[in-house]
MARKEVEX-81291 format. One record per atom (N, C-alpha, C): residue number from 1; atom name; z, y, x. Coordinates in nm, 3 decimals, always signed. Layout:
% residues N
{NUM; CA; {Z; Y; X}},
...
This chain:
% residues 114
{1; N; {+0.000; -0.119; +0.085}},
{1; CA; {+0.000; +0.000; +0.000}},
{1; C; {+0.000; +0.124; +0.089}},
{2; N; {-0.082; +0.208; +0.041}},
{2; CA; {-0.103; +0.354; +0.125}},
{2; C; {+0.041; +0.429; +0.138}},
{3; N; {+0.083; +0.451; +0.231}},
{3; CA; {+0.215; +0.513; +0.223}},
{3; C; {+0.293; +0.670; +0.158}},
{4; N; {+0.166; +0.723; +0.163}},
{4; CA; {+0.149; +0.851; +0.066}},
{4; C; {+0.115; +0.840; -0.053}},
{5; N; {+0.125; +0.711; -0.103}},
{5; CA; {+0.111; +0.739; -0.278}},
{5; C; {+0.245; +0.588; -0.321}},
{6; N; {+0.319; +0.563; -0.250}},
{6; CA; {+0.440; +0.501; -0.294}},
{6; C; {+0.518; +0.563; -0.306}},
{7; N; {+0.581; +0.552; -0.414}},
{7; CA; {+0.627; +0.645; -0.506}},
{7; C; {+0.817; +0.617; -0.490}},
{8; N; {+0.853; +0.740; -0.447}},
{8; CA; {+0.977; +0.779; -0.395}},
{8; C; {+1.126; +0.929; -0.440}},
{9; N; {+1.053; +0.934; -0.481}},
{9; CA; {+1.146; +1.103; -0.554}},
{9; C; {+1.164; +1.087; -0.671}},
{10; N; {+1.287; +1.105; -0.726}},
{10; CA; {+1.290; +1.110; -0.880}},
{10; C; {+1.250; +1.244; -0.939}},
{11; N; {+1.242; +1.285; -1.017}},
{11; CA; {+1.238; +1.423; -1.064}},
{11; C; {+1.345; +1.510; -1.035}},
{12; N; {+1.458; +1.493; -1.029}},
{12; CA; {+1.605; +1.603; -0.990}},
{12; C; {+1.525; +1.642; -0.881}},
{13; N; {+1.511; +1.553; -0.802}},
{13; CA; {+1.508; +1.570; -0.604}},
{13; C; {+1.337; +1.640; -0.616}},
{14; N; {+1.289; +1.612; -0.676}},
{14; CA; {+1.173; +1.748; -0.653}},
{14; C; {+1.169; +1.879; -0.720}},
{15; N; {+1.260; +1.877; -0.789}},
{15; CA; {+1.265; +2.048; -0.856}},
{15; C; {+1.400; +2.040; -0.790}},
{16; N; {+1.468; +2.014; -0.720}},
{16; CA; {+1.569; +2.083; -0.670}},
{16; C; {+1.457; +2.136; -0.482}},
{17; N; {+1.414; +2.031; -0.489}},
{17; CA; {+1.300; +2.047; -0.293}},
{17; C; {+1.174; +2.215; -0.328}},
{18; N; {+1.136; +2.216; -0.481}},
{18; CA; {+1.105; +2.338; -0.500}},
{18; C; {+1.149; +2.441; -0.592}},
{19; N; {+1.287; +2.375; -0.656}},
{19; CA; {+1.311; +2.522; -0.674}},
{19; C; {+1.272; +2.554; -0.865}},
{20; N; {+1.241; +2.438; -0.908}},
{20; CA; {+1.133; +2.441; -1.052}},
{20; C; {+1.251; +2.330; -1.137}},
{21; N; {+1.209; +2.410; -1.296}},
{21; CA; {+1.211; +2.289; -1.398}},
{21; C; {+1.188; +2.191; -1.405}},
{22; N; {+1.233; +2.076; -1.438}},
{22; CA; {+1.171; +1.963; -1.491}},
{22; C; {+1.089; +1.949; -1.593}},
{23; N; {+1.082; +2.112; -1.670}},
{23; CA; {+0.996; +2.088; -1.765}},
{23; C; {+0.830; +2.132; -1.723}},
{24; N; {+0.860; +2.158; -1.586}},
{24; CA; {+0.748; +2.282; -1.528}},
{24; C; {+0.670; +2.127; -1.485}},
{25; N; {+0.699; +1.989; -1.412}},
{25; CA; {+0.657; +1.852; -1.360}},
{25; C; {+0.608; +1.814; -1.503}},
{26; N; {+0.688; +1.832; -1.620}},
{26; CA; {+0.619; +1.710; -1.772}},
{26; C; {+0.557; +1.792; -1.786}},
{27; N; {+0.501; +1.959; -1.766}},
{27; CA; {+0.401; +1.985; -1.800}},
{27; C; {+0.238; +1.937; -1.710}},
{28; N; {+0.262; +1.949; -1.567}},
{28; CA; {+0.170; +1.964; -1.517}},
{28; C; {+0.136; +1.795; -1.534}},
{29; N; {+0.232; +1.692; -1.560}},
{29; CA; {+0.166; +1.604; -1.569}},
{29; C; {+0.115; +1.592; -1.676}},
{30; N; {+0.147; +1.627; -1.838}},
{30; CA; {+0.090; +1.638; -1.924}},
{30; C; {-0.054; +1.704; -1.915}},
{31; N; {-0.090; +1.792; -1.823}},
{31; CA; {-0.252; +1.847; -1.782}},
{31; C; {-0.242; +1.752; -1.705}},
{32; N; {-0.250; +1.693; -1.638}},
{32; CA; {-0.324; +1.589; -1.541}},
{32; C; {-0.332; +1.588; -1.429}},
{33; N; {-0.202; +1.738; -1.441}},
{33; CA; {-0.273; +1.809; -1.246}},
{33; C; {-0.181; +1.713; -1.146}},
{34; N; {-0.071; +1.656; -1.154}},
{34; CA; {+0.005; +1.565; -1.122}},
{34; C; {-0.002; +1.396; -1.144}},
{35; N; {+0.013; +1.306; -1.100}},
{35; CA; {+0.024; +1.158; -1.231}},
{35; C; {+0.133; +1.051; -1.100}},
{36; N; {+0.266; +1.108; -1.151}},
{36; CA; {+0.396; +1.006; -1.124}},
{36; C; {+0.384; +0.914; -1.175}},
{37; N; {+0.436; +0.827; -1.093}},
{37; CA; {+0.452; +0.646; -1.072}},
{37; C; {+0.552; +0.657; -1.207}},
{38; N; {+0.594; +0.550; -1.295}},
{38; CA; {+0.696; +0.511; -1.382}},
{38; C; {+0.728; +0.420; -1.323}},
{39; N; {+0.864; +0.452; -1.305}},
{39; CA; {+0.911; +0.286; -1.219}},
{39; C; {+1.073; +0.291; -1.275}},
{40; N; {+1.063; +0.170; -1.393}},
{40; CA; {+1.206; +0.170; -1.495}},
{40; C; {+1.206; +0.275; -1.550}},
{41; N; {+1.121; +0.322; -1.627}},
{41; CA; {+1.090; +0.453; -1.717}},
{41; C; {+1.141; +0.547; -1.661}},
{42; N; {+1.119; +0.591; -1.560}},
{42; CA; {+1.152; +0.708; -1.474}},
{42; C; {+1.038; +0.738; -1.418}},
{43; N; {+1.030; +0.889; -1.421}},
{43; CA; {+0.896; +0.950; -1.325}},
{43; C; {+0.930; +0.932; -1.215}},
{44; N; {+0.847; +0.882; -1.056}},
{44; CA; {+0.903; +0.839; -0.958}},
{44; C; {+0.733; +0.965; -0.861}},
{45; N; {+0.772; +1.024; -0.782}},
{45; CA; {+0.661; +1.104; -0.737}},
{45; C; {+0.671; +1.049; -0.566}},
{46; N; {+0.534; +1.059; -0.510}},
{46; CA; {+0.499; +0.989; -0.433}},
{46; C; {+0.450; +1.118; -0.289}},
{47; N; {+0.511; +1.109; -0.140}},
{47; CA; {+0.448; +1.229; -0.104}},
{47; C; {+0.324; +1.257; -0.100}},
{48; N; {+0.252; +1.205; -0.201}},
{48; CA; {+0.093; +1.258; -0.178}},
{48; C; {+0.121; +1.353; -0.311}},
{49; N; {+0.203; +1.325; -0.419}},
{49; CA; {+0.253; +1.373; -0.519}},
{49; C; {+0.290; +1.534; -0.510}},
{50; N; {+0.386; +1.507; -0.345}},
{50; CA; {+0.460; +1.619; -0.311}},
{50; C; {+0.378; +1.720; -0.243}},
{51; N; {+0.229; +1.659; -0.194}},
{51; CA; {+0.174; +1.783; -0.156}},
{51; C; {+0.077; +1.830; -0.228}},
{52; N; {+0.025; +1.731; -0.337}},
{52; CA; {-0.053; +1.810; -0.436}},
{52; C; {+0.059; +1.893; -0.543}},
{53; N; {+0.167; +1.869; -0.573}},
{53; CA; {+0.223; +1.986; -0.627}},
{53; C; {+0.300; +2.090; -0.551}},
{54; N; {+0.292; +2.050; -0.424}},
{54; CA; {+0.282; +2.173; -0.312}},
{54; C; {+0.183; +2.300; -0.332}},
{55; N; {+0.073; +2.264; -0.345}},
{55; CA; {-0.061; +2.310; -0.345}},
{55; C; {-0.054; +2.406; -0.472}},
{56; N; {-0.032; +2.295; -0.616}},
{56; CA; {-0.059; +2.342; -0.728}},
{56; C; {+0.051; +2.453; -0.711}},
{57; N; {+0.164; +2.461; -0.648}},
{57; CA; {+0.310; +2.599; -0.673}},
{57; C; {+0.201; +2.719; -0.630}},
{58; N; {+0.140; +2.662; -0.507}},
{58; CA; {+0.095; +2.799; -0.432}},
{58; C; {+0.000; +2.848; -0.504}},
{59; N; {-0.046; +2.781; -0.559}},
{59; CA; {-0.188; +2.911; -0.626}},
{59; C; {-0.149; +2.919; -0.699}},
{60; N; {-0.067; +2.868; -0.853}},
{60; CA; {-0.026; +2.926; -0.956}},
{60; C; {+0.091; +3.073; -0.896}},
{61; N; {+0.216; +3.023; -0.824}},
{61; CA; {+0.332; +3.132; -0.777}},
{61; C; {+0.323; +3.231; -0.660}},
{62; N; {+0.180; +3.173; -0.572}},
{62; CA; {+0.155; +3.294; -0.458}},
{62; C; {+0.028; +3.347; -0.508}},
{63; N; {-0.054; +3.295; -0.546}},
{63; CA; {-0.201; +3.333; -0.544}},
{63; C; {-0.273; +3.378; -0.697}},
{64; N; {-0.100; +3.366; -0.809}},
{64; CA; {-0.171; +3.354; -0.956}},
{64; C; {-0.254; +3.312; -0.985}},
{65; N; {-0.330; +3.191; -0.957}},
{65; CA; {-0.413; +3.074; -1.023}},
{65; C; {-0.320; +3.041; -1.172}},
{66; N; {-0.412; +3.042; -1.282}},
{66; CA; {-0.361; +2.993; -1.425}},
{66; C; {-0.383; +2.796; -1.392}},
{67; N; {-0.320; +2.768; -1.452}},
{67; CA; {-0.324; +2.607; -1.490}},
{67; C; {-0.469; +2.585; -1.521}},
{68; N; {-0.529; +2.626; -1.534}},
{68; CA; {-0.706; +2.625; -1.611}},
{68; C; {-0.813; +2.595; -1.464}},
{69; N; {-0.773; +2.723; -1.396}},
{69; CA; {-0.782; +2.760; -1.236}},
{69; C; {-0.785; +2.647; -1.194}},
{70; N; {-0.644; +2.585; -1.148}},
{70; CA; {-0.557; +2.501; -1.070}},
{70; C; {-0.682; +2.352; -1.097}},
{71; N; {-0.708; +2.365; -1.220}},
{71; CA; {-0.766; +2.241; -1.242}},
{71; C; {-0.886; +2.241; -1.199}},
{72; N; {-0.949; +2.309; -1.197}},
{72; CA; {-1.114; +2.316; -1.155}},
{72; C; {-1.054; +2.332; -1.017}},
{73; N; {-1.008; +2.378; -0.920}},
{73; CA; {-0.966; +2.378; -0.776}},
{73; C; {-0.954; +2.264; -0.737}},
{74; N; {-0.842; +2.164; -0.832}},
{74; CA; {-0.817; +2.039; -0.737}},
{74; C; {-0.914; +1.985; -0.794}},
{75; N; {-1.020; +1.941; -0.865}},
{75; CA; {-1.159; +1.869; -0.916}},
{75; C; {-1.211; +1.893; -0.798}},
{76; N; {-1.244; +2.046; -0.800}},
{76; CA; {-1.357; +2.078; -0.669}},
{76; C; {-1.348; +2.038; -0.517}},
{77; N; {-1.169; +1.998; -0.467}},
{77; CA; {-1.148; +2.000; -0.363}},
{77; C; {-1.160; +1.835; -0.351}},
{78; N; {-1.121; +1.786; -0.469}},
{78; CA; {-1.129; +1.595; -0.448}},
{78; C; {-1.276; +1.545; -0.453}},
{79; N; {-1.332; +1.613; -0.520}},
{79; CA; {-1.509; +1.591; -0.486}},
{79; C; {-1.567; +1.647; -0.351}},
{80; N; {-1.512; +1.731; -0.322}},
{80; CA; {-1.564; +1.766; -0.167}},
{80; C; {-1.486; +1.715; -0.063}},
{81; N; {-1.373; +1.629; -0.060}},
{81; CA; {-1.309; +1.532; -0.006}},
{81; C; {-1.416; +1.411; +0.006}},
{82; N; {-1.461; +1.338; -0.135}},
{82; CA; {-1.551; +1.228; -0.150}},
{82; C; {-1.686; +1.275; -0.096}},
{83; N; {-1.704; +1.385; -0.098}},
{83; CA; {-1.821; +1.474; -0.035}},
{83; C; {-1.817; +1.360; +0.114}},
{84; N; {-1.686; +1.471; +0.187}},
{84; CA; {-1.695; +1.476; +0.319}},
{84; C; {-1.659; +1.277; +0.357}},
{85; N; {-1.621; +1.222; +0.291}},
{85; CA; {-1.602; +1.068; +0.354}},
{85; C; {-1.743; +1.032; +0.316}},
{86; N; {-1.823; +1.052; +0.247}},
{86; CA; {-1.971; +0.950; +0.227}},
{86; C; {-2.078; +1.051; +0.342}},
{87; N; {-2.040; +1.155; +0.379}},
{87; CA; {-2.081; +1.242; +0.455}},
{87; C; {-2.053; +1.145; +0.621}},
{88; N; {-1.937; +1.125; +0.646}},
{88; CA; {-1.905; +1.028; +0.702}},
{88; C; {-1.936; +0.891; +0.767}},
{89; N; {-1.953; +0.864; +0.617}},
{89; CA; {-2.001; +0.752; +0.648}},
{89; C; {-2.186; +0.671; +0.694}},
{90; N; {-2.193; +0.827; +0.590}},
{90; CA; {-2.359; +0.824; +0.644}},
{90; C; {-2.360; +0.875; +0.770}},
{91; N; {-2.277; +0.910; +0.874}},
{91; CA; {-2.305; +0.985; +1.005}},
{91; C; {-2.286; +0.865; +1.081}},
{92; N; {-2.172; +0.791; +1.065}},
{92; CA; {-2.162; +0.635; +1.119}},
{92; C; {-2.249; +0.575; +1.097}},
{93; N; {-2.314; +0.545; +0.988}},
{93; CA; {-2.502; +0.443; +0.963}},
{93; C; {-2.572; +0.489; +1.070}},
{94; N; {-2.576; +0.655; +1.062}},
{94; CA; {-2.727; +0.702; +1.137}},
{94; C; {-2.705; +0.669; +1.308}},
{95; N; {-2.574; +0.710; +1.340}},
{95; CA; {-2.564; +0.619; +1.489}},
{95; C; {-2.532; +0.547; +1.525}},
{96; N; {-2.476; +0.459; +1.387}},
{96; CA; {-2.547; +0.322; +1.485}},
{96; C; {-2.682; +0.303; +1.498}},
{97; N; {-2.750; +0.321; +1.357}},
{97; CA; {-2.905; +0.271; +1.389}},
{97; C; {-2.945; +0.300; +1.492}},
{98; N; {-2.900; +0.493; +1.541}},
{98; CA; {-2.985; +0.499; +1.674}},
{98; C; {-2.920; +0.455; +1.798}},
{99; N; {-2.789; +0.417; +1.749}},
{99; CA; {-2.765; +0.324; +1.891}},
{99; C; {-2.827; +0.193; +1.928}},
{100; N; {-2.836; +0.131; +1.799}},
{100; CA; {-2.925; +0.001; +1.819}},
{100; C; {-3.044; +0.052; +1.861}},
{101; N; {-3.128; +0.111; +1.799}},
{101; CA; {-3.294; +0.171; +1.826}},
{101; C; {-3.248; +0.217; +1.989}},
{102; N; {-3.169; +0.287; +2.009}},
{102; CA; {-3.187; +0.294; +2.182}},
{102; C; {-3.176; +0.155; +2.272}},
{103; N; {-3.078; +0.135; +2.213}},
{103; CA; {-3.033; -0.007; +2.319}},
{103; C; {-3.154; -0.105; +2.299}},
{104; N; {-3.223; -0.109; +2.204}},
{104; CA; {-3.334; -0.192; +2.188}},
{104; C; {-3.495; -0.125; +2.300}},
{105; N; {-3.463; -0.001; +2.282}},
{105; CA; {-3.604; +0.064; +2.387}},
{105; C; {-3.560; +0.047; +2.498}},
{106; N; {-3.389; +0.037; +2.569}},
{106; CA; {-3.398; +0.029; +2.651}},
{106; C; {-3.427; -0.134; +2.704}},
{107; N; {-3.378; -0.270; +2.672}},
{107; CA; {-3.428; -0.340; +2.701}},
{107; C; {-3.551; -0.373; +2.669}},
{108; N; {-3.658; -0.310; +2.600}},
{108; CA; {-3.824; -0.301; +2.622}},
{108; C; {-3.867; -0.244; +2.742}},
{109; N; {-3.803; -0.141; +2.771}},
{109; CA; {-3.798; -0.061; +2.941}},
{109; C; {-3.807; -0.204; +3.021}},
{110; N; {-3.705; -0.238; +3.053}},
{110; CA; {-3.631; -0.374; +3.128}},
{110; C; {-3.716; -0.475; +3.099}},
{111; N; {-3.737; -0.537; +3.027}},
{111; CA; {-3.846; -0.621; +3.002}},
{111; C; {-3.980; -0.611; +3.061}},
{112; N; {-4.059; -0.506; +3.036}},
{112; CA; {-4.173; -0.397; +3.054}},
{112; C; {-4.211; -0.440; +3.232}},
{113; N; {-4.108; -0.406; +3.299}},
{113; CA; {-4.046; -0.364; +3.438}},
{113; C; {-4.087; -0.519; +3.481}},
{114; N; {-4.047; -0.639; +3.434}},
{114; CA; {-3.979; -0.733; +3.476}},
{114; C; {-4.164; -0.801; +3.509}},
């Protein structure tokens, strides 16, 4: 299991770590901008939890982002996340191919020679 999404904080211990309601967490998970583990019918939040509602404090309480905002932000930033890994991954395909395609001209060189 990924260690940033095992789920560790109850709700007290994250509105006491920022400072917020508990009703301010059942809302944002009620929008979707959050989604805590239930573990024994308890919301259980996970630190990947803790830095996407890191994120969501700052633009709603530093930057006045509305909840509306917040949501099209983290959409846009998790698609350009999936962006940048298939981005990735197509950069890994293209060199290997041209590592193979070299290593292959070079023993045609070598061969050629022989």
């Amino acid at each position: 299991m990924d260690e940033r999404k095992h789920p560790l904080f109850m709700i007290g211990v994250v509105c006491e770590m920022f400072n917020i309601h508990p009703q301010t967490l059942r809302i944002y998970e009620r929008e979707g901008l959050i989604h805590p583990k239930r573990v024994g019918g308890s919301r259980r939040y996970s630190a990947e939890d803790i830095r996407r509602l890191k994120m969501i404090l700052n633009l709603t309480k530093d930057l006045g982002v509305n909840r509306a905002g917040v949501d099209i932000i983290l959409r846009m930033r998790h698609r350009m996340e999936a962006l940048h890994r298939e981005m990735d991954e197509m950069m890994a395909h293209i060199e290997s191919s041209m590592r193979s395609d070299f290593e292959k001209r070079i023993r045609e060189i070598f061969e050629d020679e022989e």
